[in-house]
N, CA, C and O atoms as a DFTB+ gen file, in Angstrom:
768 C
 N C O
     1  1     235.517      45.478     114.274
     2  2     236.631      46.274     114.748
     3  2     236.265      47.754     114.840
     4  3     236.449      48.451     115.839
     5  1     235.595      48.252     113.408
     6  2     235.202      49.865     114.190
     7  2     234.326      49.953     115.280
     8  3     234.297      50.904     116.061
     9  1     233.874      49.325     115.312
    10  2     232.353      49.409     116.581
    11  2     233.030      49.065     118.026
    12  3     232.439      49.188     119.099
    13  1     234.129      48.695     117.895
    14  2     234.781      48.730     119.419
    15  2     235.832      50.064     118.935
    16  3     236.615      50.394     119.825
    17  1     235.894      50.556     118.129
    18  2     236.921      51.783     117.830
    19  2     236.249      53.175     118.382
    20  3     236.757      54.276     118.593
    21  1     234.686      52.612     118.558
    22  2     233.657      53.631     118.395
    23  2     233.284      53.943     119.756
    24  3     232.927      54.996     120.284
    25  1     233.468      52.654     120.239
    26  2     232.929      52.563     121.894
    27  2     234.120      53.193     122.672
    28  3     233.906      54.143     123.424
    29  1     235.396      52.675     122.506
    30  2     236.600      53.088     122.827
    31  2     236.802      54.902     123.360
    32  3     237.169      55.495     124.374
    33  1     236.249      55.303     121.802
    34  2     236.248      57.033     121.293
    35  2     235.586      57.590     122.275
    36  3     236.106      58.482     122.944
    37  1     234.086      57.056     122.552
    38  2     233.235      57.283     123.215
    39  2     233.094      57.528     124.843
    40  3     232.490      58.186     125.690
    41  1     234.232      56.377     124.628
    42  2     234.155      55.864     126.522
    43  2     235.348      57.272     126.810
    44  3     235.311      58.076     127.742
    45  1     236.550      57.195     125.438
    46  2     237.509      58.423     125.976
    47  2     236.994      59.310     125.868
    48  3     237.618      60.119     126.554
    49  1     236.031      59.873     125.344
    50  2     235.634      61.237     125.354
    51  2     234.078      61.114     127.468
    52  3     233.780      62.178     128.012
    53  1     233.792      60.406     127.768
    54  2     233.304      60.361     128.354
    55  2     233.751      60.286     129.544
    56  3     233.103      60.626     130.534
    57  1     235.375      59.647     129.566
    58  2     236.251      59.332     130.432
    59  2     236.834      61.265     130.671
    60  3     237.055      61.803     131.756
    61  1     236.955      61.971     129.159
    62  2     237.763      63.220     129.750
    63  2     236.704      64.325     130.066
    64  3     236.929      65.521     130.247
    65  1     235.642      63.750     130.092
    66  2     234.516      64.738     131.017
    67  2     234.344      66.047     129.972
    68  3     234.104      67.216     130.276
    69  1     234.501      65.593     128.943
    70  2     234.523      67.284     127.780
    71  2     233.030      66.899     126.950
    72  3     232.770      67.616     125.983
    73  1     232.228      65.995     127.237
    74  2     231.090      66.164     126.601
    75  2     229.925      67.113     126.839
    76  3     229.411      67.432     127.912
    77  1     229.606      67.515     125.531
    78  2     228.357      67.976     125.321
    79  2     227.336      68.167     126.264
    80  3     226.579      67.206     126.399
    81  1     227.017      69.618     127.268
    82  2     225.709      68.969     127.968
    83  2     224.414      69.725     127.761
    84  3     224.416      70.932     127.521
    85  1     223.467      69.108     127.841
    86  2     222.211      69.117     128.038
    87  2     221.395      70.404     128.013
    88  3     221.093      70.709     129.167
    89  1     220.873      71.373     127.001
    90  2     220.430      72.365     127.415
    91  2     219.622      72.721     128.440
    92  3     219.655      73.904     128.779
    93  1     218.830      71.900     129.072
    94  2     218.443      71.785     130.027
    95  2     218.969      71.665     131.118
    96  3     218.264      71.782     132.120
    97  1     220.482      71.374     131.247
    98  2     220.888      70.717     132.801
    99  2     221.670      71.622     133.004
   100  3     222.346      72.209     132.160
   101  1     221.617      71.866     134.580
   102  2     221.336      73.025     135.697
   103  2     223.245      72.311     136.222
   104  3     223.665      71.191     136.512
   105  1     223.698      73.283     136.139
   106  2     225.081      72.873     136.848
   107  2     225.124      73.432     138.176
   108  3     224.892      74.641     138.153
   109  1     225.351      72.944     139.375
   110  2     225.408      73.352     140.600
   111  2     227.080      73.642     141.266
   112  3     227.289      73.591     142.478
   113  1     227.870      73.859     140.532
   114  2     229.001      74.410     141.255
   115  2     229.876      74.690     140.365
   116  3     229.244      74.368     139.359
   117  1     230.933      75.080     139.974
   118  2     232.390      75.843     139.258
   119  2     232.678      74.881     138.912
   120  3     232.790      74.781     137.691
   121  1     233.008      73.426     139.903
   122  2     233.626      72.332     139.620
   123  2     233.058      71.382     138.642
   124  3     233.673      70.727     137.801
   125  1     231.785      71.409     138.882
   126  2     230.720      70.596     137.752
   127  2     230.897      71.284     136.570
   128  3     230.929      70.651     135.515
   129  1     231.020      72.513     136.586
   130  2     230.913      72.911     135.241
   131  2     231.924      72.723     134.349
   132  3     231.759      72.498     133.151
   133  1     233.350      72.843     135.117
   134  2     234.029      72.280     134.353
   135  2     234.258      70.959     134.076
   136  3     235.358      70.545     133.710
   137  1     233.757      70.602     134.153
   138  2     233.841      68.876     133.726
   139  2     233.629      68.824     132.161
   140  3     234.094      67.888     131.512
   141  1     232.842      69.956     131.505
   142  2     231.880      69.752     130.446
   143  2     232.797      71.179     129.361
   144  3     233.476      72.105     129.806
   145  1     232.470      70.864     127.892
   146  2     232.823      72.448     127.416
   147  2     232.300      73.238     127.897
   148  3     231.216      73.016     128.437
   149  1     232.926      74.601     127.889
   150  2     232.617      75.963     128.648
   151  2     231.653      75.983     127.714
   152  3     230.566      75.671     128.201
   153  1     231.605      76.296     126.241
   154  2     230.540      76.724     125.217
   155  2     229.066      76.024     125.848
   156  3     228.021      76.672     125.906
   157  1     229.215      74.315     126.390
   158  2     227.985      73.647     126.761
   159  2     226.998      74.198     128.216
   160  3     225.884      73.809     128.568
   161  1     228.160      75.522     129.018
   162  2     227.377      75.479     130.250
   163  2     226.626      76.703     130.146
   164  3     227.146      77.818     130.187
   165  1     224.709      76.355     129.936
   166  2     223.967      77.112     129.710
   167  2     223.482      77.425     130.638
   168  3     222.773      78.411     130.439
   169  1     223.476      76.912     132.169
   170  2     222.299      77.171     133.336
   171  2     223.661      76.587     134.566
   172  3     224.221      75.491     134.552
   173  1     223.949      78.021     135.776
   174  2     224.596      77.860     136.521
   175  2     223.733      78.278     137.755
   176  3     223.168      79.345     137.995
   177  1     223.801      77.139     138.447
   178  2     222.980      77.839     140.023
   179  2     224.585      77.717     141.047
   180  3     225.432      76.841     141.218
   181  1     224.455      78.570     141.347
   182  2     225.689      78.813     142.428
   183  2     225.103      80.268     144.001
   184  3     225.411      81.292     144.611
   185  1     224.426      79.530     143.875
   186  2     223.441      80.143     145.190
   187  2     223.637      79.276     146.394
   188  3     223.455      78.071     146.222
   189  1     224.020      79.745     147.728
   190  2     224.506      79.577     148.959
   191  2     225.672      79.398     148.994
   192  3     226.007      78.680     149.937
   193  1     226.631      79.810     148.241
   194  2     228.214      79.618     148.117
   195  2     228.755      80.568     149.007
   196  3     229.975      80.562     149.175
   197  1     228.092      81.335     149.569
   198  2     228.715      82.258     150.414
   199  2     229.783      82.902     149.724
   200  3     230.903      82.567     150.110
   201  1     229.722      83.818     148.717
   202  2     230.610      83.963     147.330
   203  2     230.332      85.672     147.791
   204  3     229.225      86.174     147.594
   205  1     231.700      86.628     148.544
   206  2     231.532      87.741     148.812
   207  2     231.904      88.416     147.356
   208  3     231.629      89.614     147.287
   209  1     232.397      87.918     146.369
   210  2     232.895      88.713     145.058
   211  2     232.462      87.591     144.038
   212  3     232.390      86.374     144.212
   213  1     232.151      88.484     142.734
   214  2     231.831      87.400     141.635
   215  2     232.899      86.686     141.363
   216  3     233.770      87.415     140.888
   217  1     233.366      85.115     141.486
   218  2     234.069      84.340     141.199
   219  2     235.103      84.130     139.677
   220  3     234.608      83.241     138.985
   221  1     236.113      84.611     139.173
   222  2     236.525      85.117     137.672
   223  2     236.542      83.563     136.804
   224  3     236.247      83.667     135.613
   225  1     236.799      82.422     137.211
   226  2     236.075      81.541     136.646
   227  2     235.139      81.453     136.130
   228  3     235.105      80.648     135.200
   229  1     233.877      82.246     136.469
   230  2     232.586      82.577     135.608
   231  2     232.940      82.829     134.674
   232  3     233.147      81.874     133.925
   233  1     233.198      84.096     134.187
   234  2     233.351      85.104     132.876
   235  2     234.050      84.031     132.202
   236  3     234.457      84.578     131.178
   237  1     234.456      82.733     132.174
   238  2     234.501      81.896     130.801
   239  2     233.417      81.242     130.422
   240  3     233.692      80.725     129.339
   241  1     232.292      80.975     130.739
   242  2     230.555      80.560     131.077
   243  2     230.130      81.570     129.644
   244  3     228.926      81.798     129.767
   245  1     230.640      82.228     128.394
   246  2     229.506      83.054     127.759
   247  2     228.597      82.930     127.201
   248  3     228.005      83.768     126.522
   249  1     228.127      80.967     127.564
   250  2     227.307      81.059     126.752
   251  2     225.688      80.758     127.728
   252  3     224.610      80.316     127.330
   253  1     226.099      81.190     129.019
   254  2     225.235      81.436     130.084
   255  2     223.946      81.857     129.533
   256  3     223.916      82.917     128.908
   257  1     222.902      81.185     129.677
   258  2     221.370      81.603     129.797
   259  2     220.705      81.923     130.809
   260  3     219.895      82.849     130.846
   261  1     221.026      81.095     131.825
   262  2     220.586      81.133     133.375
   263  2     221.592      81.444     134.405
   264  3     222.370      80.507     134.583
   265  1     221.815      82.519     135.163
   266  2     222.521      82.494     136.053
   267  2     222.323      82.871     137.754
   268  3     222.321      84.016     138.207
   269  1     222.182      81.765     138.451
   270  2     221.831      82.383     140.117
   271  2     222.648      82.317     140.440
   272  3     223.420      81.367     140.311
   273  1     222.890      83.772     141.257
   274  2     223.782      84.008     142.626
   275  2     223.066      84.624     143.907
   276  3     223.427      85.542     144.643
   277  1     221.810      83.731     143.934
   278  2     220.936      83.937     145.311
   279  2     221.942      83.597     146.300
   280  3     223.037      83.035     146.333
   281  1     220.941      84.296     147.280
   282  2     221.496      83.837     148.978
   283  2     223.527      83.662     149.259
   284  3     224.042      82.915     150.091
   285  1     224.266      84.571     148.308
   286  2     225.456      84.999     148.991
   287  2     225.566      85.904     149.378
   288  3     224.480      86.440     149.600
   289  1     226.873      86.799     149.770
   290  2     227.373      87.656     150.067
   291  2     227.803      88.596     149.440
   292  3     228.719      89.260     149.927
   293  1     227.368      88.855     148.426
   294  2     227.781      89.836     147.354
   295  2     227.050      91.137     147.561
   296  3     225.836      91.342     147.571
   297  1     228.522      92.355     147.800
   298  2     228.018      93.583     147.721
   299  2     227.604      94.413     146.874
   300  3     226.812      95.345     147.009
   301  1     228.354      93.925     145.689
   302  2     228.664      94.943     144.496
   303  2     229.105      93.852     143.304
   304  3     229.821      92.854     143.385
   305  1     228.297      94.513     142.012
   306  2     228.595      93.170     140.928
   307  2     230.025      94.654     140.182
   308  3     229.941      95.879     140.275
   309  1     231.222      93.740     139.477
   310  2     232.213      94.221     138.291
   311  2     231.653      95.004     137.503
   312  3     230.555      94.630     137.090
   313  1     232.126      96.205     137.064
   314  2     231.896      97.212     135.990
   315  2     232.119      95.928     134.600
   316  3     231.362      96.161     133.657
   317  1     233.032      94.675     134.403
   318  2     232.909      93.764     133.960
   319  2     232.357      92.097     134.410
   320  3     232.845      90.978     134.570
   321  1     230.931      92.833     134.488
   322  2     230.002      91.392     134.713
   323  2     229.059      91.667     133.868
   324  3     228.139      92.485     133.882
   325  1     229.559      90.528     132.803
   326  2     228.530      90.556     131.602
   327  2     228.496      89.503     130.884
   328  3     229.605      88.971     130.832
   329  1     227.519      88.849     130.173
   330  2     227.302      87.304     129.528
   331  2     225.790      87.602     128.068
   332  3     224.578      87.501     127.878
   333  1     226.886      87.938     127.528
   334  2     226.043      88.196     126.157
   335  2     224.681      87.301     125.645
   336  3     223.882      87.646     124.775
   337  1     224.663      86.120     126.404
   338  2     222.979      85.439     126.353
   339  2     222.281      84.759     127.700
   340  3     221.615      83.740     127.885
   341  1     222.731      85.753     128.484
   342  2     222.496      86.015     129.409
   343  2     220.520      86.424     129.416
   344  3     220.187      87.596     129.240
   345  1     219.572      85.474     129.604
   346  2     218.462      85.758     129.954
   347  2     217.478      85.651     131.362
   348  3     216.372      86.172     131.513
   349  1     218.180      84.873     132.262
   350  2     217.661      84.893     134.108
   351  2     218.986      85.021     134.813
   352  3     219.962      84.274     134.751
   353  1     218.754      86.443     135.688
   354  2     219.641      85.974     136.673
   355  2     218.784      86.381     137.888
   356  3     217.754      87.033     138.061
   357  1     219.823      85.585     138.790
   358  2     218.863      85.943     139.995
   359  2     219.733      86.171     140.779
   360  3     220.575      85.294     140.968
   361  1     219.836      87.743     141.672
   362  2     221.047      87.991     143.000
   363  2     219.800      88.315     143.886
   364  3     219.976      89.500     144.168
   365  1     218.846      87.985     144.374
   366  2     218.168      87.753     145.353
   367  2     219.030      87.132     146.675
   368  3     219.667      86.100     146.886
   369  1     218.660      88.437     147.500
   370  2     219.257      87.525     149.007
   371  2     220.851      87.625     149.374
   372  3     221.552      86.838     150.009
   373  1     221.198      88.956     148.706
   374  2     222.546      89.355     148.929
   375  2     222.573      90.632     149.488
   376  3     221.562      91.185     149.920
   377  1     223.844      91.191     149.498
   378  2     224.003      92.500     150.145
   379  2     224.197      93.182     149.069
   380  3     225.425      93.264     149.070
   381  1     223.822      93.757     148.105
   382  2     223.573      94.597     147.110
   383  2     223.114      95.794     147.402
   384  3     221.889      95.872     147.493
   385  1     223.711      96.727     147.573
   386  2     223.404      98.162     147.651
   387  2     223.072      99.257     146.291
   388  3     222.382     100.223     146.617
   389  1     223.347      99.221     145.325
   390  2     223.268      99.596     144.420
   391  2     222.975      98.548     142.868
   392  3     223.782      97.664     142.580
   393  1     221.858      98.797     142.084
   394  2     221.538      98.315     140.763
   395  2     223.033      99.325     140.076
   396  3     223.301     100.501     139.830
   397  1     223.875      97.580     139.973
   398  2     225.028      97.902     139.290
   399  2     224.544      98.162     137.254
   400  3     223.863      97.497     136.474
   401  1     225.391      99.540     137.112
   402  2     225.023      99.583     135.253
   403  2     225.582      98.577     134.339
   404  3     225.418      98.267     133.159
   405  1     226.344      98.161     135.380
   406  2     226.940      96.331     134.033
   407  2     225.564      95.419     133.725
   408  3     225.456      94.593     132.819
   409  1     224.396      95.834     134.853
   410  2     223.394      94.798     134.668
   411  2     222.491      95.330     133.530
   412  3     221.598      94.555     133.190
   413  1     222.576      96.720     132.766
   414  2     221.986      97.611     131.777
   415  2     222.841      97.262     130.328
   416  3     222.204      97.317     129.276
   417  1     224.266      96.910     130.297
   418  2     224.654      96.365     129.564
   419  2     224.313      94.119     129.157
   420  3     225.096      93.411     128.525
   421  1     223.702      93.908     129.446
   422  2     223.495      92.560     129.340
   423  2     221.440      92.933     128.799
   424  3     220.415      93.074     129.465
   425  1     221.635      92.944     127.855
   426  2     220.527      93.757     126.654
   427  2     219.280      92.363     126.461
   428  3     218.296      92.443     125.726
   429  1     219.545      91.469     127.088
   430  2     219.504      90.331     126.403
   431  2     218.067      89.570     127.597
   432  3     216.967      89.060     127.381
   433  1     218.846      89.865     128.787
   434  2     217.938      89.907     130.020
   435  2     216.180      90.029     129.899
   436  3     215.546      90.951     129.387
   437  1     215.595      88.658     130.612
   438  2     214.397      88.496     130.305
   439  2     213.466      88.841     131.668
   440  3     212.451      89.533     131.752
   441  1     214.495      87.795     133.115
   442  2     213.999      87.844     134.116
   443  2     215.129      87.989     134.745
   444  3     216.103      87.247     134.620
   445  1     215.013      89.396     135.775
   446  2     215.704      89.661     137.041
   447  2     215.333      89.639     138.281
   448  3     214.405      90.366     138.634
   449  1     215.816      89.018     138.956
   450  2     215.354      88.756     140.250
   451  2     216.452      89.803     141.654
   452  3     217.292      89.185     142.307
   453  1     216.304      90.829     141.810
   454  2     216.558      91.898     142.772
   455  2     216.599      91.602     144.582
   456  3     217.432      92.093     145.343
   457  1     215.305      90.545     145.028
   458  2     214.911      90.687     145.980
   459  2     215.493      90.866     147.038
   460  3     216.351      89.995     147.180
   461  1     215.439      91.958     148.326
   462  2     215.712      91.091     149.089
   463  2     217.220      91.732     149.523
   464  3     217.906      91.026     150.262
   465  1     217.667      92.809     149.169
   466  2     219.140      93.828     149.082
   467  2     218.792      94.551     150.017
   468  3     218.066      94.339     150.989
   469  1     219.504      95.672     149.583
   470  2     219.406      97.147     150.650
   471  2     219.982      98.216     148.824
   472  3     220.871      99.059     148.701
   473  1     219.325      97.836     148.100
   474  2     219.320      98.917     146.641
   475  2     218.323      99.805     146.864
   476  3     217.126      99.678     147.123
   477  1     219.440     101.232     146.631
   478  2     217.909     102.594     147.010
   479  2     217.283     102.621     145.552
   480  3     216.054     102.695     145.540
   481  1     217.974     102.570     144.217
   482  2     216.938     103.128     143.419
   483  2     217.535     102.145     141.985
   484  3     218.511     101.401     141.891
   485  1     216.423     102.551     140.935
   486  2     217.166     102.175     139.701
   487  2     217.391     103.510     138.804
   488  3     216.777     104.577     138.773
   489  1     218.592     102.993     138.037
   490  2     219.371     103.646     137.305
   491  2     218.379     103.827     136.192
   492  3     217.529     102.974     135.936
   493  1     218.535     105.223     135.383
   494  2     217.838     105.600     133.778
   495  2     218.561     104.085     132.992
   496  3     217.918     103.623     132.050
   497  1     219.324     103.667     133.233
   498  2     219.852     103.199     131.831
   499  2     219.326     101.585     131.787
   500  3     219.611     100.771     130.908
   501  1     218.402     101.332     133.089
   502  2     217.484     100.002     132.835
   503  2     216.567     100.122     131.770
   504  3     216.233      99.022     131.330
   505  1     216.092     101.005     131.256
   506  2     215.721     101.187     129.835
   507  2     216.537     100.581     128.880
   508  3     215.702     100.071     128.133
   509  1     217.402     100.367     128.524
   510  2     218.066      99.623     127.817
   511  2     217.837      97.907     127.882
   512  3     218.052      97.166     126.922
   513  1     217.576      97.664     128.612
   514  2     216.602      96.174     129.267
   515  2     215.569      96.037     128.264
   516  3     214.503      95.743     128.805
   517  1     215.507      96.110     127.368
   518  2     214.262      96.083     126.258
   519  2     213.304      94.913     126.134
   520  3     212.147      94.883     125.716
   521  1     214.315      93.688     126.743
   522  2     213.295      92.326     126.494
   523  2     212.863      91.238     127.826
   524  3     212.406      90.099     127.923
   525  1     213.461      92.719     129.086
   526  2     212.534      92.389     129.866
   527  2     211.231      92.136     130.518
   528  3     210.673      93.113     131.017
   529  1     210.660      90.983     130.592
   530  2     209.664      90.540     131.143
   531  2     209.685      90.863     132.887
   532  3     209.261      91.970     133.217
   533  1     210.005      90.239     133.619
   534  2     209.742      90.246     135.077
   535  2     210.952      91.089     135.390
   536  3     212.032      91.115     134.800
   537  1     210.487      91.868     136.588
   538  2     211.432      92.599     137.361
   539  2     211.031      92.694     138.845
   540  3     210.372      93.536     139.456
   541  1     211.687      91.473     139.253
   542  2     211.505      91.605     141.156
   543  2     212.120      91.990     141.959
   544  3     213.180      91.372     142.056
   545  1     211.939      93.100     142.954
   546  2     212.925      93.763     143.698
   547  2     212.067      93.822     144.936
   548  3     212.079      94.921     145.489
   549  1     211.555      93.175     145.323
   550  2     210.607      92.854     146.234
   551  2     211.791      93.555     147.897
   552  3     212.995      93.797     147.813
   553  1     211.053      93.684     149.000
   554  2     212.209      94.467     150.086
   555  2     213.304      95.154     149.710
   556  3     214.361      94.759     150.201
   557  1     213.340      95.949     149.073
   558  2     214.611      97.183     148.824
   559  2     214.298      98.290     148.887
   560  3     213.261      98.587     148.295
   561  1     214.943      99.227     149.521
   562  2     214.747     100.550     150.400
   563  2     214.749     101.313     148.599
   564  3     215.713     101.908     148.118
   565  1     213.711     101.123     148.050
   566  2     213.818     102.006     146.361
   567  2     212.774     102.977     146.612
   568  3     211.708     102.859     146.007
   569  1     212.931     103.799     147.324
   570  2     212.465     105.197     147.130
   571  2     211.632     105.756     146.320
   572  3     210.711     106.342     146.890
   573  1     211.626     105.789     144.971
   574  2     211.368     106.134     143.751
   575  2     211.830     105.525     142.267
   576  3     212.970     105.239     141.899
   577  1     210.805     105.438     141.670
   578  2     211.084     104.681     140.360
   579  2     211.506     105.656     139.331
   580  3     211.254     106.856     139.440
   581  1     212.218     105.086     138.224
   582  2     212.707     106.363     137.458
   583  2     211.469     106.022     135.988
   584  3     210.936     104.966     135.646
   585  1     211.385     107.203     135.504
   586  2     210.532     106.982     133.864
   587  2     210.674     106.239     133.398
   588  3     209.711     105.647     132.912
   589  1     212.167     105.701     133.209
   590  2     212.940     105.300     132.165
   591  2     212.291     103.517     131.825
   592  3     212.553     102.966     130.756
   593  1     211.356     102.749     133.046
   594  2     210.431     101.610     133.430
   595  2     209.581     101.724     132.214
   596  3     209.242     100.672     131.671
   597  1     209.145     102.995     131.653
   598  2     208.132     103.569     130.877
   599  2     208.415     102.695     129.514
   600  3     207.671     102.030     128.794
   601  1     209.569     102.938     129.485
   602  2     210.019     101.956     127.905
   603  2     210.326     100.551     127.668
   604  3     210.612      99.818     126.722
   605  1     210.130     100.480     129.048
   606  2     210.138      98.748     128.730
   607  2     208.940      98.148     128.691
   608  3     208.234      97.914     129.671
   609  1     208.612      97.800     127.156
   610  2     207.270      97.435     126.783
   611  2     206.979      96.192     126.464
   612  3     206.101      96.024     125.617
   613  1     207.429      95.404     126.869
   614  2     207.922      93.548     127.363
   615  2     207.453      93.598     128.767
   616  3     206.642      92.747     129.132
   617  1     207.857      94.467     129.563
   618  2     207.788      94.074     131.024
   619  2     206.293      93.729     131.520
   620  3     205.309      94.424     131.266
   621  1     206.292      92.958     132.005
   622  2     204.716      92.244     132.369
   623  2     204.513      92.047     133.984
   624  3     203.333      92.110     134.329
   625  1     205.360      91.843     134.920
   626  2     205.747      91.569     136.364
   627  2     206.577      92.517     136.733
   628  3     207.523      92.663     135.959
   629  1     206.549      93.348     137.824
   630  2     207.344      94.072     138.615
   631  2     206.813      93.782     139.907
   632  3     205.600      93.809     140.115
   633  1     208.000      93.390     141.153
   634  2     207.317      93.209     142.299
   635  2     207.761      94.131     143.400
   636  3     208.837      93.996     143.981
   637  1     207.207      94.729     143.566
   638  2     207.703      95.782     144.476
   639  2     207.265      95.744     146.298
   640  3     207.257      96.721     147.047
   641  1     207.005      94.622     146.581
   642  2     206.564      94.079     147.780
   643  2     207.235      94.878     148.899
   644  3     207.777      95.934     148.570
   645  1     207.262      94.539     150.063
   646  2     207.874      94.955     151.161
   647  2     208.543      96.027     151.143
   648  3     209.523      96.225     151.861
   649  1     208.056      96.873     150.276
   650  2     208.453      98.644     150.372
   651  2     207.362      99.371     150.374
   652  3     206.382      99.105     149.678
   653  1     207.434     100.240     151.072
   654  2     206.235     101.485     151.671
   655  2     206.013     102.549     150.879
   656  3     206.630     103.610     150.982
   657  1     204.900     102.256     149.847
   658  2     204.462     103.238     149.089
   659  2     203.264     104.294     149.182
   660  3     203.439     104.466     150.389
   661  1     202.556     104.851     148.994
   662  2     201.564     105.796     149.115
   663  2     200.679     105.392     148.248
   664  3     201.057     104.932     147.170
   665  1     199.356     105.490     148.561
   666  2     198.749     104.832     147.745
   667  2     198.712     105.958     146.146
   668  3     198.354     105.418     145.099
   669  1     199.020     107.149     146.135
   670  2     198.779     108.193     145.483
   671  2     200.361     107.643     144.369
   672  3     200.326     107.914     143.169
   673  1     201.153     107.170     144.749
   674  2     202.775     106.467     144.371
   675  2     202.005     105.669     143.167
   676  3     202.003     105.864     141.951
   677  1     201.282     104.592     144.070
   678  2     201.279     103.380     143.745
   679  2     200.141     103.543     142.097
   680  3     200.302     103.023     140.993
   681  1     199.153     104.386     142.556
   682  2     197.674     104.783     141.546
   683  2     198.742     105.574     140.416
   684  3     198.337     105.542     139.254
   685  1     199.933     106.208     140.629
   686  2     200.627     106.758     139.211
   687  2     201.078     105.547     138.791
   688  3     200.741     105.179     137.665
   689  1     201.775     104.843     139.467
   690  2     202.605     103.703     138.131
   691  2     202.134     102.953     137.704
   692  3     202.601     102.395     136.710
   693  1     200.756     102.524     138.379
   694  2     199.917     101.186     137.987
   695  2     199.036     101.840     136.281
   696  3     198.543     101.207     135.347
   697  1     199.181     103.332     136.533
   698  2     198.489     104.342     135.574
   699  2     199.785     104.378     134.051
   700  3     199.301     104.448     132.922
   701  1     201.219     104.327     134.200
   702  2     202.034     104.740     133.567
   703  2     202.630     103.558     132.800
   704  3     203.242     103.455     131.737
   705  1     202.033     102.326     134.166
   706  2     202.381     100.967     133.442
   707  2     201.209     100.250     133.470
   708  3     201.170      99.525     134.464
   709  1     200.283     100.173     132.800
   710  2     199.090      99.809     132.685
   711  2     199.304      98.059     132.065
   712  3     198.571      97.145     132.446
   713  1     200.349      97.890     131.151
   714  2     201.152      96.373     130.807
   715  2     201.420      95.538     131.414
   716  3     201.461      94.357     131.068
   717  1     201.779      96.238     132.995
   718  2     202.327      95.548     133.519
   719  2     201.709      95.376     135.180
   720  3     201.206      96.325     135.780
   721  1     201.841      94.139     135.706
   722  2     200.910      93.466     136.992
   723  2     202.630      94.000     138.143
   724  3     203.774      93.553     138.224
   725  1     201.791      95.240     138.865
   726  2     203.077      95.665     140.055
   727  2     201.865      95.392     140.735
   728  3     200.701      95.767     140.600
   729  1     202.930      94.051     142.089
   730  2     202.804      93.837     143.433
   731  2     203.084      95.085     144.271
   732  3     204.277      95.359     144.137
   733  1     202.686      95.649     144.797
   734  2     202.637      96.180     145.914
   735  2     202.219      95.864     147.237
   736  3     201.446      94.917     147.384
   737  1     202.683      96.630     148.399
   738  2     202.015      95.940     149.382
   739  2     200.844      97.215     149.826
   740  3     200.872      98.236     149.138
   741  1     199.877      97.132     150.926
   742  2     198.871      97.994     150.758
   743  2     199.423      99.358     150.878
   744  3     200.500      99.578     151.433
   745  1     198.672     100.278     150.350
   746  2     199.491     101.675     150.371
   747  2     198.758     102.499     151.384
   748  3     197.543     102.513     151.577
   749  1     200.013     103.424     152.218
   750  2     199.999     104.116     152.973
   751  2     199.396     105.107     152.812
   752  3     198.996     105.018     151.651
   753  1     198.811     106.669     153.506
   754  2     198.751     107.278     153.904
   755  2     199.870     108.529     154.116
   756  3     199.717     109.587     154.727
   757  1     201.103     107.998     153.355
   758  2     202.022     108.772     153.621
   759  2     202.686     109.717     152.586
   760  3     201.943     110.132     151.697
   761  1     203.819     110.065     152.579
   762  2     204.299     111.068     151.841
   763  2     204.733     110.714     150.286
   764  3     204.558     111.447     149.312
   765  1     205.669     108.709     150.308
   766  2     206.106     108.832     149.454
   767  2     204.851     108.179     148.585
   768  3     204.924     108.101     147.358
C-alpha cells in the first residue's frame, strides 16, 4: 500500500509540473520554465524571440546562471536587470546602443557576450566585473577602451573584432593587458 502511495505522490507531483530540474537543462522559452520551480531554472536561452524589451516574467528566474538574449530586438537593458548568480549572458545580435550600468551591478558575471550592437564605449564601472573571464564585443562602434579593463585580473578573452583600430591602439592594450588574448582585426594606419 505505501509503494502505490509513493507512485501516486510522484506521478502528482510530476502531473503538476513543479519538479526539480536538472542543473544542466537549458530551458528554451518563459513557458517551459514555468512548468518547473522558479528556484530550479538555472539556464534560460530565449534568443530569437524577437523580445523588443526585457520580458518581467524573467526577474522571478534569481536563481539564473545562464542567460541568452541573442538575436532580439532589444535596445536598452532596465536600470533593474539584475540576477544575483548570474554567470553567462549573452545579448549578442541586438540593437544595444549603450553598455547598460545594471550589467556592472551583476558582480558575479564570468562570460559576456556584447557582439554585434551599435555600443560606442564601456563604462568605468565594468571594473566592478571582478570575476570576469571573457569579454566579447566583437563589431561595436567602441571607440576607446577605458583603464578601468586594467583591473580585471580574471579576464583572459576580450574580442574586439570588426572594429578599426591602429596598430599603435592595439600595441598599448595588448601591453596594459598582457593576461589577456585581445582579438583584433589587422591594425590600421590610422588615427585611432
Amino acid at each position: 500500500m505505501k509503494s502505490i502511495a509513493v507512485i501516486f505522490c510522484s506521478s502528482l507531483l510530476l502531473w503538476s509540473g513543479k519538479l526539480t530540474a536538472q542543473p544542466d537543462r537549458i530551458f528554451y522559452s518563459l513557458e517551459e520554465a514555468s512548468l518547473v520551480a522558479v528556484d530550479s531554472v538555472l539556464r534560460l536561452d530565449l534568443s530569437k524571440k524577437k523580445f523588443t524589451e526585457i520580458p518581467a516574467e524573467i526577474y522571478s528566474y534569481k536563481n539564473l546562471k545562464e542567460l541568452d538574449l541573442s538575436q532580439n530586438k532589444l535596445t536598452h537593458l532596465p536600470d533593474d536587470f539584475y540576477f544575483p548568480n548570474l554567470e553567462v549572458l549573452n545579448l549578442e545580435k541586438n540593437d544595444l546602443d549603450t553598455f547598460s550600468h545594471s550589467l556592472c551591478q551583476i558582480t558575479t558575471l564570468r562570460q559576456l557576450y556584447l557582439g554585434r550592437n551599435d555600443i560606442h564605449s564601456f563604462p568605468e564601472c565594468i571594473s566592478q566585473l571582478q570575476e570576469l573571464v571573457i569579454l566579447d564585443a566583437w563589431f561595436n562602434p567602441i571607440q576607446d577602451l577605458p583603464m578601468a579593463l586594467t583591473t580585471l585580473k580574471k579576464l583572459r578573452s576580450m574580442d574586439l573584432r570588426g572594429i578599426t583600430y591602429s596598430k599603435e591602439f592595439q600595441k598599448k592594450w595588448n601591453a596594459l593587458l598582457p593576461w589577456v588574448k585581445i582579438e583584433f582585426d589587422v591594425g590600421c594606419d590610422c588615427a585611432n
